[in-house]
KOLVEX-707590 format. One record per residue (C-alpha): residue in three letters; x, y, z. Coordinates in steps of 0.25 Angstrom, whole numbers, plus 5000, padded with zeros to 4 digits. Example, Ala and Ser with C-alpha at 12.3 -4.5 7.8 and 13.67 -1.06 7.14 Angstrom:
BEGIN
residuo:ALA | east:5049 | north:4982 | up:5031
residuo:SER | east:5055 | north:4996 | up:5029
***
This chain:
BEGIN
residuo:UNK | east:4747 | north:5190 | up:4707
residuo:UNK | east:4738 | north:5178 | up:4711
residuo:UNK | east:4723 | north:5181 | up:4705
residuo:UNK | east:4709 | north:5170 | up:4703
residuo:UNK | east:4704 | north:5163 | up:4691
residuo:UNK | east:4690 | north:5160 | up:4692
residuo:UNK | east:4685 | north:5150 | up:4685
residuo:UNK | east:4670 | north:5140 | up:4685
residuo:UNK | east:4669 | north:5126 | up:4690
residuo:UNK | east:4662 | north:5115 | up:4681
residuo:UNK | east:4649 | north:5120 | up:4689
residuo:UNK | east:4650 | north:5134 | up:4688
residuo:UNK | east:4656 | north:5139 | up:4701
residuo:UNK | east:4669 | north:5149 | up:4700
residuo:UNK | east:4682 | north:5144 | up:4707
residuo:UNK | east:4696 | north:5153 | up:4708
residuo:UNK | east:4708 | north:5150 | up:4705
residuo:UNK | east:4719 | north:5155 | up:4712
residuo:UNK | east:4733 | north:5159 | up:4703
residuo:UNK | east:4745 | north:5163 | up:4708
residuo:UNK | east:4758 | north:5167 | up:4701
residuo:UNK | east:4770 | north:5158 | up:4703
residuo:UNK | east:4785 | north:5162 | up:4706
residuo:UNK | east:4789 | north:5160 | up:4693
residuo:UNK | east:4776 | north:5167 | up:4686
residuo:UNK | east:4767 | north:5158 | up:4681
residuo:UNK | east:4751 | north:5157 | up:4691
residuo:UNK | east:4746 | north:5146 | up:4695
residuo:UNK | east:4734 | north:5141 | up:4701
residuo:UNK | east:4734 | north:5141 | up:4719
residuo:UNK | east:4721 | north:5134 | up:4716
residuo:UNK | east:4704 | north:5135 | up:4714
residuo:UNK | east:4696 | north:5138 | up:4724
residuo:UNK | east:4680 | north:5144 | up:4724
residuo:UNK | east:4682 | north:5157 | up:4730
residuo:UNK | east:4692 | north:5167 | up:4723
residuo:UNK | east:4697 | north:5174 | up:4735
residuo:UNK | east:4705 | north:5161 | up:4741
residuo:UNK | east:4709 | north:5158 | up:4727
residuo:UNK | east:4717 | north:5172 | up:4726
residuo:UNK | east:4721 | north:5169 | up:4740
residuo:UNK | east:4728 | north:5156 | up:4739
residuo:UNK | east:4733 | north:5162 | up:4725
residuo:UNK | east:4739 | north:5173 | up:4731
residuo:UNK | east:4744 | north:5166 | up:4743
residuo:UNK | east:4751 | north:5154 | up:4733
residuo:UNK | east:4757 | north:5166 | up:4726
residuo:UNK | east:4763 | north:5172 | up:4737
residuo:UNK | east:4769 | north:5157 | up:4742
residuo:UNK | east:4775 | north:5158 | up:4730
residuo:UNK | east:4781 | north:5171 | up:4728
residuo:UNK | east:4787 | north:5170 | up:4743
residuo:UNK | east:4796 | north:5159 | up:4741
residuo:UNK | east:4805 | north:5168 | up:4733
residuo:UNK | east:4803 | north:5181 | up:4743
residuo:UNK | east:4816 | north:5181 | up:4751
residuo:UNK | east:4816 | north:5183 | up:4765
residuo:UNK | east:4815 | north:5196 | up:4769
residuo:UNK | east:4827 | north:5204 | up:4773
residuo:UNK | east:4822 | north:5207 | up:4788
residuo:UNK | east:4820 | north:5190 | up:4789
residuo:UNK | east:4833 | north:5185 | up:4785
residuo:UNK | east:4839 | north:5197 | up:4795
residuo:UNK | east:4832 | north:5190 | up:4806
residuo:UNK | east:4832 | north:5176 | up:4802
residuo:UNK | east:4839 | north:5168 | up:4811
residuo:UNK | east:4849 | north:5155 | up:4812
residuo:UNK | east:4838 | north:5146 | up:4814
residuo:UNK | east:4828 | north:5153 | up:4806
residuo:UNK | east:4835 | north:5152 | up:4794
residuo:UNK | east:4841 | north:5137 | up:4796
residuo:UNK | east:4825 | north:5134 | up:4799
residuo:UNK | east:4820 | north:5141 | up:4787
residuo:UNK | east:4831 | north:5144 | up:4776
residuo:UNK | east:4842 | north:5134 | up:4778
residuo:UNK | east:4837 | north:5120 | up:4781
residuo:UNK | east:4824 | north:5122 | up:4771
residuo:UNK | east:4832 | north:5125 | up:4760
residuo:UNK | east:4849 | north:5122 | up:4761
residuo:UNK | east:4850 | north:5111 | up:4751
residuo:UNK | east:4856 | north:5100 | up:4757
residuo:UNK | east:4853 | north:5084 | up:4759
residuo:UNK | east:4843 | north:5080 | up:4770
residuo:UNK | east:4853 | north:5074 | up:4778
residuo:UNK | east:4862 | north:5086 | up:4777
residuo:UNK | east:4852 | north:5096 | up:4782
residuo:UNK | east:4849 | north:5086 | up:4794
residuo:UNK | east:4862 | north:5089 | up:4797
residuo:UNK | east:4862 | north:5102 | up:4796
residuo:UNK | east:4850 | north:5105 | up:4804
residuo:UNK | east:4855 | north:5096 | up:4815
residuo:UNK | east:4868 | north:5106 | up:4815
residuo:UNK | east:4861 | north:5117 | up:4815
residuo:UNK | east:4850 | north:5113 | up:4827
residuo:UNK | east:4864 | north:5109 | up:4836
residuo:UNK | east:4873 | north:5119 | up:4833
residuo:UNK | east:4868 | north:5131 | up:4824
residuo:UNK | east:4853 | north:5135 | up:4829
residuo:UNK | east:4858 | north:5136 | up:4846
residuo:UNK | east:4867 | north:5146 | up:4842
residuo:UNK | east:4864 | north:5152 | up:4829
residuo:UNK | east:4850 | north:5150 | up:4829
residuo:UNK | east:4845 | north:5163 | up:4833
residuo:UNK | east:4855 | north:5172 | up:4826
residuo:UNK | east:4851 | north:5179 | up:4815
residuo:UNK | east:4857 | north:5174 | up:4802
residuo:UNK | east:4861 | north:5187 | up:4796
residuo:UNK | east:4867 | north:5192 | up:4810
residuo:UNK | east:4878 | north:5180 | up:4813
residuo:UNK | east:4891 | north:5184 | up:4809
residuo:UNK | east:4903 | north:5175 | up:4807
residuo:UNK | east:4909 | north:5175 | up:4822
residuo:UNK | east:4897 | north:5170 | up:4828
residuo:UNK | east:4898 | north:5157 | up:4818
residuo:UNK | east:4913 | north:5156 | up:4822
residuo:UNK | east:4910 | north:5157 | up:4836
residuo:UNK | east:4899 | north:5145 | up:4834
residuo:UNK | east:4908 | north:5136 | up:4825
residuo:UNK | east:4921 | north:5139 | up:4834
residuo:UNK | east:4917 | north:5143 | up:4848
residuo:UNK | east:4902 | north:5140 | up:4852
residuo:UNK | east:4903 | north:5125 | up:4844
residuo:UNK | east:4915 | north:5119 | up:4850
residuo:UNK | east:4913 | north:5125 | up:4865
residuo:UNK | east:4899 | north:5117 | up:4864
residuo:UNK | east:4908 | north:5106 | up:4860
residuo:UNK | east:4900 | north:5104 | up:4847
residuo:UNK | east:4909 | north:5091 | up:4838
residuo:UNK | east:4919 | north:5098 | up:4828
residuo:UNK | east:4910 | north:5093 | up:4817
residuo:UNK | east:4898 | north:5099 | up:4822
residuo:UNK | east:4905 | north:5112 | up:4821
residuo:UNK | east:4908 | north:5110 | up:4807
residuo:UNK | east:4894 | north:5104 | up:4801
residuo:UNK | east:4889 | north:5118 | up:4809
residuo:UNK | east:4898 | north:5127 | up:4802
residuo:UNK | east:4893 | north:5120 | up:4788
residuo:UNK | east:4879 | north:5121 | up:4793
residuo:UNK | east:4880 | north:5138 | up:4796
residuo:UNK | east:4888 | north:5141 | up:4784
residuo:UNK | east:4877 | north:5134 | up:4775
residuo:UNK | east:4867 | north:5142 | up:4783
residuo:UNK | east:4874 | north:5155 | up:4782
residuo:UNK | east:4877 | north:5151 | up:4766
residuo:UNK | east:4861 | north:5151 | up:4763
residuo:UNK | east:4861 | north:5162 | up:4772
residuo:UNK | east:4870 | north:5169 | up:4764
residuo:UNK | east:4863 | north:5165 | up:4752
residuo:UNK | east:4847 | north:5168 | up:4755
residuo:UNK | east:4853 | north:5184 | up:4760
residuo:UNK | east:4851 | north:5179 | up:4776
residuo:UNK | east:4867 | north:5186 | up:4776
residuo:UNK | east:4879 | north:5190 | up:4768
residuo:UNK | east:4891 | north:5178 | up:4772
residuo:UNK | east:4892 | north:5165 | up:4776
residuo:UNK | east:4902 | north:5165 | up:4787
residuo:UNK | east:4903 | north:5153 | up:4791
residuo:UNK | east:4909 | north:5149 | up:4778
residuo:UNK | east:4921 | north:5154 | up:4782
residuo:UNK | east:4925 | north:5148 | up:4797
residuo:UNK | east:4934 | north:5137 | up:4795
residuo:UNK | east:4932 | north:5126 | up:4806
residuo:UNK | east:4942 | north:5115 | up:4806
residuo:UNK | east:4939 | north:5100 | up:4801
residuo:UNK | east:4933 | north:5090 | up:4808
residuo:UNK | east:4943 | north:5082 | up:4814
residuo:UNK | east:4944 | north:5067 | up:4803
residuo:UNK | east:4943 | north:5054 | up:4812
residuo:UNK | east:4949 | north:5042 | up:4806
residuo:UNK | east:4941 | north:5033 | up:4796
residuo:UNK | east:4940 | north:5018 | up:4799
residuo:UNK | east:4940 | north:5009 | up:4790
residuo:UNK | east:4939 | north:4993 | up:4792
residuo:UNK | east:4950 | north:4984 | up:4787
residuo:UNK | east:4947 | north:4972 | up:4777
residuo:UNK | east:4948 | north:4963 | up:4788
residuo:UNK | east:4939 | north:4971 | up:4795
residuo:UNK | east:4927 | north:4973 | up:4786
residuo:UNK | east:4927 | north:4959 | up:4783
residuo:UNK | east:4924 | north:4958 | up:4797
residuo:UNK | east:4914 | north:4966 | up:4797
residuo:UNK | east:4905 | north:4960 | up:4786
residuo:UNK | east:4907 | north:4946 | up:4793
residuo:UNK | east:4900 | north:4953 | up:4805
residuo:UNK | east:4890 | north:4957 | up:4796
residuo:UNK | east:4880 | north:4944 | up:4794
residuo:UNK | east:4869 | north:4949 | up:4787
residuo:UNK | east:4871 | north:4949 | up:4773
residuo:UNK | east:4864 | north:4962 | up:4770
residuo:UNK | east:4873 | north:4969 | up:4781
residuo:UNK | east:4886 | north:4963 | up:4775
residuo:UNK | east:4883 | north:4967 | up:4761
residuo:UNK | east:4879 | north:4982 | up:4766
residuo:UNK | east:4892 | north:4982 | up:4773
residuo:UNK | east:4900 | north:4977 | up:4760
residuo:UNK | east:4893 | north:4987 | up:4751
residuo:UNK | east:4897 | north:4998 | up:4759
residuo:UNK | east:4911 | north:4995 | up:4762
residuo:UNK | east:4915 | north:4993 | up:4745
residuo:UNK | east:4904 | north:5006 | up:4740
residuo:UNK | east:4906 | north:5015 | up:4750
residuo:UNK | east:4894 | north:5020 | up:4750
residuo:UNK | east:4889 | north:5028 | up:4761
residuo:UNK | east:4878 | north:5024 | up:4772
residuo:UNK | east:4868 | north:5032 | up:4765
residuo:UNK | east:4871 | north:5027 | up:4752
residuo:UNK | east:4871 | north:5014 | up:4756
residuo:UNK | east:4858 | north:5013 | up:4760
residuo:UNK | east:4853 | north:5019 | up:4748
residuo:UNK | east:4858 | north:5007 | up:4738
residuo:UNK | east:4848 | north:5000 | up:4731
residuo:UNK | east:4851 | north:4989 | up:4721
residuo:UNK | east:4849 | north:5000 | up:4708
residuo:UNK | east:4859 | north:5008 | up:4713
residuo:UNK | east:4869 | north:4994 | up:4709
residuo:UNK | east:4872 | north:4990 | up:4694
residuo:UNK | east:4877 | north:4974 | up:4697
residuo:UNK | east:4880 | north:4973 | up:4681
residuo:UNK | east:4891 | north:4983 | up:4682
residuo:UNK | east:4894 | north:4981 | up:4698
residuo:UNK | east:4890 | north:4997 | up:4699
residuo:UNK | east:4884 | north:5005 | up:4711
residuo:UNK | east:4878 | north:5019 | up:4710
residuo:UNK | east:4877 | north:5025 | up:4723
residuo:UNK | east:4863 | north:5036 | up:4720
residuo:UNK | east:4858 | north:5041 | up:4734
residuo:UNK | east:4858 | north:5042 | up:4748
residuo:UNK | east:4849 | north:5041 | up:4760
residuo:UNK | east:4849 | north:5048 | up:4774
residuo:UNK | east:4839 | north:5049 | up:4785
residuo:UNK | east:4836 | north:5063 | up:4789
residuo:UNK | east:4824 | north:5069 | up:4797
residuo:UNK | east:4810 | north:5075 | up:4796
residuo:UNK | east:4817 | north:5088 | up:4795
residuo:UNK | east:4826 | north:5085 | up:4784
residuo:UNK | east:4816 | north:5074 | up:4776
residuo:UNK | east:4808 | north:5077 | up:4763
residuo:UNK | east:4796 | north:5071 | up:4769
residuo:UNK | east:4797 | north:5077 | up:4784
residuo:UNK | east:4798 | north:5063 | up:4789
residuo:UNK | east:4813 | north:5059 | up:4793
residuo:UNK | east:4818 | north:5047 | up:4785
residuo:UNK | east:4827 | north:5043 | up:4775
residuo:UNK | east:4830 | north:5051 | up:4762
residuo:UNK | east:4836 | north:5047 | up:4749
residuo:UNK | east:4847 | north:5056 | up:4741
residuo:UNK | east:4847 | north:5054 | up:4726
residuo:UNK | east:4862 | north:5054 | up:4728
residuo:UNK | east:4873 | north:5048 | up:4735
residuo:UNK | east:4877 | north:5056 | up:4749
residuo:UNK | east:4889 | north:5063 | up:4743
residuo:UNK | east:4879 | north:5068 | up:4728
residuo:UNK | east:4888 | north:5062 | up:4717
residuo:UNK | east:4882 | north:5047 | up:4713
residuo:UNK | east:4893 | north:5038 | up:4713
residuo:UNK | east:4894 | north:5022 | up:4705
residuo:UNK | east:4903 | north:5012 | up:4707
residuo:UNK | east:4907 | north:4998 | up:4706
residuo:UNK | east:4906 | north:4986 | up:4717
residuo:UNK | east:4911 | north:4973 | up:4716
residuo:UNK | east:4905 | north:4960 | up:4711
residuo:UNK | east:4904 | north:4953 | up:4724
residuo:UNK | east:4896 | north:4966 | up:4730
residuo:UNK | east:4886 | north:4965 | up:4717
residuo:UNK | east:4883 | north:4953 | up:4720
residuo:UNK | east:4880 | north:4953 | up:4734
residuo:UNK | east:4873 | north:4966 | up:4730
residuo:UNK | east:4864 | north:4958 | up:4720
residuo:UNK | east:4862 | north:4946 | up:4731
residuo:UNK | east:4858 | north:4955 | up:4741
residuo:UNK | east:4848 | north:4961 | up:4732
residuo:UNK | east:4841 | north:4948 | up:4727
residuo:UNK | east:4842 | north:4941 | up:4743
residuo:UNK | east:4832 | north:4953 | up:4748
residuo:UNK | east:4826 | north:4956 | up:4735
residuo:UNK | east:4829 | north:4972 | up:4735
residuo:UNK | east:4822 | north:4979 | up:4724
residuo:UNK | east:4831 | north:4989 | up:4714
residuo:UNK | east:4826 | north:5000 | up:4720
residuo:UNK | east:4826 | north:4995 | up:4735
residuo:UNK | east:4836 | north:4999 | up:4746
residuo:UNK | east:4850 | north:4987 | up:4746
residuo:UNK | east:4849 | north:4989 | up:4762
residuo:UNK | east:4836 | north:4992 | up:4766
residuo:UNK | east:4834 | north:4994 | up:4782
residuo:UNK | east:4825 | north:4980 | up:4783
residuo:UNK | east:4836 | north:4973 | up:4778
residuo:UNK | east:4845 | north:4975 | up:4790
residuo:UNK | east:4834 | north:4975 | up:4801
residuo:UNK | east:4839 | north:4968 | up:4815
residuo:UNK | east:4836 | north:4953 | up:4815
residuo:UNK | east:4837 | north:4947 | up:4828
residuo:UNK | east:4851 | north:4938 | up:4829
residuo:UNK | east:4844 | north:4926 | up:4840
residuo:UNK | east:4833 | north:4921 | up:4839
residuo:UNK | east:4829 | north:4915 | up:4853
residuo:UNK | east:4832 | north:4901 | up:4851
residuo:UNK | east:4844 | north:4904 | up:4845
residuo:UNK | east:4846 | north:4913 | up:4858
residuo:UNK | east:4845 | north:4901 | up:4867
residuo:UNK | east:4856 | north:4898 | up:4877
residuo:UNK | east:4856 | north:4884 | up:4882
residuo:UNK | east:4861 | north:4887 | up:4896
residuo:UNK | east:4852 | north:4899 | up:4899
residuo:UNK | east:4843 | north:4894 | up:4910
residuo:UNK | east:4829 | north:4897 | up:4910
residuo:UNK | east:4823 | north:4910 | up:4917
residuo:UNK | east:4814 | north:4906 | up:4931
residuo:UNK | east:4806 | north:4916 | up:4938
residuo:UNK | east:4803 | north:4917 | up:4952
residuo:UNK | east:4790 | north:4909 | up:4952
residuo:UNK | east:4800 | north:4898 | up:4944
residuo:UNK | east:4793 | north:4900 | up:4931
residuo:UNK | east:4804 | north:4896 | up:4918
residuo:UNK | east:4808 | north:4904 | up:4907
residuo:UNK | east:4817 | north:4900 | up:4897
residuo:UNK | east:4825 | north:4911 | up:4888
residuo:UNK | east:4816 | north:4917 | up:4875
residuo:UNK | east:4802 | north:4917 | up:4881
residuo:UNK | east:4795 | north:4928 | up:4886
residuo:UNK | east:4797 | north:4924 | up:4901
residuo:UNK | east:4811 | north:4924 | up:4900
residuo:UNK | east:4812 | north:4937 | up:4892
residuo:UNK | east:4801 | north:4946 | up:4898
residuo:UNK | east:4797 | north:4939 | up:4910
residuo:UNK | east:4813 | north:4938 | up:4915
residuo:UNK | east:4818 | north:4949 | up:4907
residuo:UNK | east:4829 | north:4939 | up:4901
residuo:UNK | east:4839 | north:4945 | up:4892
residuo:UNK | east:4845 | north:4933 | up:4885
residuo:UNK | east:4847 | north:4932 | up:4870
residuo:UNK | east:4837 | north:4922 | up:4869
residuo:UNK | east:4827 | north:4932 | up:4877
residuo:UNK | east:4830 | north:4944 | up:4869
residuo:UNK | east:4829 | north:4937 | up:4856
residuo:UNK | east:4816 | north:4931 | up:4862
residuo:UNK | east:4811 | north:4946 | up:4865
residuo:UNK | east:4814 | north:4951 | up:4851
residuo:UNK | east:4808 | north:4940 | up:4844
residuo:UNK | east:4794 | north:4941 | up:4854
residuo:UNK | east:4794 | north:4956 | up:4851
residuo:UNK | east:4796 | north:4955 | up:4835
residuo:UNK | east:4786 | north:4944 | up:4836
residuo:UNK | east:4777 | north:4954 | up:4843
residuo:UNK | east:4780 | north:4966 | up:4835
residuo:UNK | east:4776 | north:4956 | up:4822
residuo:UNK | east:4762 | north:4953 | up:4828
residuo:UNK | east:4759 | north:4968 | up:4829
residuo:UNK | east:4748 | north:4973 | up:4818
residuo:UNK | east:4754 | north:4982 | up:4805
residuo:UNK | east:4747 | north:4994 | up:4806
residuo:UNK | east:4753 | north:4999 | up:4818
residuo:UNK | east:4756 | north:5015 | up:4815
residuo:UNK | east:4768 | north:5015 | up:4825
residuo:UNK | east:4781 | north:5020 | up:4816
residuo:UNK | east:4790 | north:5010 | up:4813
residuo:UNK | east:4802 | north:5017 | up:4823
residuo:UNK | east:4812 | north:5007 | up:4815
residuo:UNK | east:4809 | north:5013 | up:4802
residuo:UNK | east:4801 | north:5026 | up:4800
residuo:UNK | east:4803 | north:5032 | up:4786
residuo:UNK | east:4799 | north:5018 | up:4779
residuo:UNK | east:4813 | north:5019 | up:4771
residuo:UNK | east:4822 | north:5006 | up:4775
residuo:UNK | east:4835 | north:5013 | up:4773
residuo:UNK | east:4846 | north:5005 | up:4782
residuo:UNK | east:4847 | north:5013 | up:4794
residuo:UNK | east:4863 | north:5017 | up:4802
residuo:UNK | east:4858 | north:5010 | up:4813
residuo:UNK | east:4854 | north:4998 | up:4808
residuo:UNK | east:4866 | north:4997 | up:4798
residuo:UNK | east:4876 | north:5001 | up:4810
residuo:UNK | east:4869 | north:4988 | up:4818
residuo:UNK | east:4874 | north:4978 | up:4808
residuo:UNK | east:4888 | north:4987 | up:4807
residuo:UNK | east:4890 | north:4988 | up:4822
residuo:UNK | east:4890 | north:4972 | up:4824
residuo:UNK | east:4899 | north:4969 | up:4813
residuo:UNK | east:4910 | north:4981 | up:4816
residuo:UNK | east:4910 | north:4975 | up:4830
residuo:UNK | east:4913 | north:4961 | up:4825
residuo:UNK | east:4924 | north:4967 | up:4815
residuo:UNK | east:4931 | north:4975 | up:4826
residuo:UNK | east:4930 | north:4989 | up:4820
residuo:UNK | east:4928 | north:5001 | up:4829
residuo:UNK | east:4914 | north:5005 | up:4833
residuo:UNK | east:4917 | north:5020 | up:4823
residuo:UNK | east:4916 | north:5011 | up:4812
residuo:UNK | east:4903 | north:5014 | up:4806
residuo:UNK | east:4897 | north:5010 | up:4791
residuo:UNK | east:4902 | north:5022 | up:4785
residuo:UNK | east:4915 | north:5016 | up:4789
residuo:UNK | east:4915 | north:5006 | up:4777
residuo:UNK | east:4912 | north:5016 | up:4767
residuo:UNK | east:4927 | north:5021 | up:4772
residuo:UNK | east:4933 | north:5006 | up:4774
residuo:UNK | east:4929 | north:5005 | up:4759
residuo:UNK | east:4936 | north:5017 | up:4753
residuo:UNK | east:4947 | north:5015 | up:4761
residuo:UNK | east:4949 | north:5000 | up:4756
residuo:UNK | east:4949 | north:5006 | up:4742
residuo:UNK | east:4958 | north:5015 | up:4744
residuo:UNK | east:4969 | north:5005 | up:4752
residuo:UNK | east:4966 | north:4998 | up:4737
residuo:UNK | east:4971 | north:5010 | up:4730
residuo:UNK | east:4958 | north:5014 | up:4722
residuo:UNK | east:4958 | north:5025 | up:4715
residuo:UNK | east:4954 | north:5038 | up:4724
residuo:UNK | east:4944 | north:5044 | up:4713
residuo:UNK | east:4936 | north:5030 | up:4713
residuo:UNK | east:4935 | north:5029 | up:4730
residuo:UNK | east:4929 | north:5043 | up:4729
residuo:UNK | east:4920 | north:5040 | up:4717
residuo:UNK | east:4915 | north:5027 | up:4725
residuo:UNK | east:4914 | north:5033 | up:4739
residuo:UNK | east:4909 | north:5044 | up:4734
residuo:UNK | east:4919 | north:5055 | up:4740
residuo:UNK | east:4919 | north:5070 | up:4737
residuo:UNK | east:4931 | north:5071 | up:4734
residuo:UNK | east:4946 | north:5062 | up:4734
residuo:UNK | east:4951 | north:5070 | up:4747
residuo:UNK | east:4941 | north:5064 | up:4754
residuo:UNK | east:4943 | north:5050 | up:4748
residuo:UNK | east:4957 | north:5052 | up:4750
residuo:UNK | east:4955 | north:5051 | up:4765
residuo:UNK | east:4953 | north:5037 | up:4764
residuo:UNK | east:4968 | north:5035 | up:4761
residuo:UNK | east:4972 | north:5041 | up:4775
residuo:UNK | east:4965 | north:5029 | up:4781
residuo:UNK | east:4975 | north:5020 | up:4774
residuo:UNK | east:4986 | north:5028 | up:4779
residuo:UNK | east:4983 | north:5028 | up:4794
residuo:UNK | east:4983 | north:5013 | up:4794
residuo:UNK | east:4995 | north:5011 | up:4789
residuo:UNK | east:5005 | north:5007 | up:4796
residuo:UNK | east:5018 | north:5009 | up:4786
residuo:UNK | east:5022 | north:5021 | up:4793
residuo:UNK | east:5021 | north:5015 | up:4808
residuo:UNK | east:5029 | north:5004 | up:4804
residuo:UNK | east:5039 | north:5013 | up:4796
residuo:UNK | east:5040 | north:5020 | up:4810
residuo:UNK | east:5040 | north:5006 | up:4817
residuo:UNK | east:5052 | north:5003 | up:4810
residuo:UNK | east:5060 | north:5015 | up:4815
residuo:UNK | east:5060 | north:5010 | up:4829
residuo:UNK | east:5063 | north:4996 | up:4824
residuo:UNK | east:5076 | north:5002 | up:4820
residuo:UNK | east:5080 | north:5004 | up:4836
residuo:UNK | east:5088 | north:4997 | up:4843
residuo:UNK | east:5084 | north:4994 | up:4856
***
């Protein structure tokens, strides 16, 4: 029950202080204010804020509460998850749950009219396999907290079995191959990245979070501590989309190991040659920003002729006539053009309030796209397929060790798996491309007489 002490200034004048009782029973104070009936007011109200974030939802309201009613206020709001994993949810929900559950009641759907969405209505819209299955896991943790907060008595979709996604083949480069790889990588940086990822295994978002504390040179050591994901406005602690940091590694579990010597060291060069701070990201953003490859005199070609216009006025190539006046696309043009307009964007005065639409959460967390620019070029030059991506090194690693025969338990302590059967897959890759058994069968046929 909220009430008013009054008490007196320093000059005499009464003021009102409004108490209310909190959920756990102690009162405390919603404020002083001169007039005794908006104390009690905002008292009262501040006690009944309180009090009402433990009143259930009435019984009538959770009858009538819909799909996206309850996605909207109860699940997304409070299902405990990673930032990243609710960005994902919610995109499942929004494509494949709100259009046909999203004005059904939640205490009404029975277990057929899930079935019919996840076996019939899904795959006639020609939804992909895996689609199907993150939905299936998206509804049956909405109908578990449904079950949970009273909104219904089951969780039916708990119990419809869908059948796997189908596995593609994992590639993986040969040794001849990734040597071929990091020779197409030139810049330093890039190559080092590229090294570090192939022999720790550590996944794209924990790679980007490394930083020169997370290393013990002395004892050739690596802790791998967090992990960073870009998520939305939605999604992001501070409204605004950008990039968030996990005080853990993707999979929970912090994991140490050792590197190599040779990888401390360039480690430890790499540091001192850009003076990174112990604290400070090893592959910040700025550090793989594009660099123009020709400049314009060392775009000249000797046996280009000069431009001439209709009135029989010259250009010669890289000069503004030739580039914007005759619309020439040579290299030493282009190289031109870009050099004029960095020139440009140079002389342009600093307080400009026009987002910077590179780099708009201020965080220089290397970026897919600018990483996958430096990987495209060098896979080309090394000949592998265009499906393999980064993440593919991370498995060209583990596989390599495994082809070594290293222990299982230490592959899965290092790559940070959930369990031995999923490292175990890895020893499949080494299976299909061997070729023991074609040439056993191979020698069959050299046993016929022609």
């Amino acid at each position: 029950m909220p009430y008013v002490i009054q008490r007196a200034d320093k000059d005499g004048k009464p003021r009102y202080t409004g108490m209310y009782r909190t959920k756990d029973g102690p009162y405390r104070s919603a404020g002083t204010y001169d007039d005794h009936r908006r104390a009690y007011e905002v008292a009262e109200q501040e006690e009944q804020h309180i009090h009402s974030l433990l009143q259930e939802t009435s019984p009538a309201d959770k009858a009538r509460m819909t799909f996206l009613e309850f996605g909207e206020t109860r699940f997304f709001p409070r299902h405990r998850a990673s930032a990243a994993t609710m960005q994902g949810y919610f995109s499942v929900a929004q494509l494949y749950i709100y259009p046909y559950l999203g004005r059904l009641r939640v205490s009404e759907v029975n277990r057929e009219t899930y079935y019919n969405l996840l076996i019939k209505t899904l795959p006639q819209a020609e939804v992909p396999h895996s689609a199907i299955l993150a939905t299936r896991k998206v509804l049956s943790a909405m109908c578990e907290m449904a079950w949970n907060e009273g909104y219904r008595s089951n969780n039916p979709v708990r119990s419809i079995r869908l059948p796997s996604a189908p596995t593609k083949p994992v590639l993986v480069a040969s040794h001849d191959q990734w040597r071929l790889l990091e020779e197409a990588l030139t810049y330093p940086p890039a190559r080092l990245h590229a090294r570090l990822n192939v022999t720790t295994w550590a996944r794209r978002c924990e790679l980007i979070s490394l930083r020169p504390c997370d290393f013990d040179f002395g004892k050739q050591l690596l802790t791998i501590t967090r992990s960073s994901v870009r998520v939305g406005a939605r999604f992001h602690p501070t409204g605004r989309a950008g990039w968030i940091t996990n005080p853990h590694p993707k999979n929970g579990d912090w994991r140490r190991f050792t590197i190599s010597k040779q990888m401390c060291t360039a480690l430890q060069d790499h540091i001192d040659e850009y003076s990174i701070a112990d604290d400070a990201l090893l592959f910040p953003q700025w550090m793989f920003a594009y660099k123009g490859l020709i400049t314009p005199d060392q775009a000249a070609d000797p046996d280009l002729p000069p431009l001439i216009t209709k009135t029989g006025k010259i250009h010669h190539h890289g000069t503004t006539g030739a580039r914007y006046g005759m619309n020439c696309t040579c290299p030493k043009c282009r190289s031109f053009a870009a050099a004029y307009q960095r020139d440009w964007r140079r002389r342009q005065p600093t307080t400009s309030t026009r987002a910077n639409p590179f780099r708009t959460d201020g965080t220089e967390f290397l970026t897919p796209a600018v990483w996958t620019r430096f990987w495209n070029h060098a896979r080309a030059q090394a000949s592998l397929p265009p499906t393999f991506t980064p993440y593919n090194a991370r498995h060209t690693g583990i596989s390599w060790a495994i082809a070594k025969g290293i222990d299982l338990q230490k592959v899965r302590q290092r790559a940070g798996h959930g369990s031995l059967e999923v490292t175990s897959r890895y020893a499949a890759i080494l299976n299909e491309e061997d070729t023991t058994l074609a040439d056993a069968l191979e020698e069959i046929f050299d046993t016929f007489t022609p």
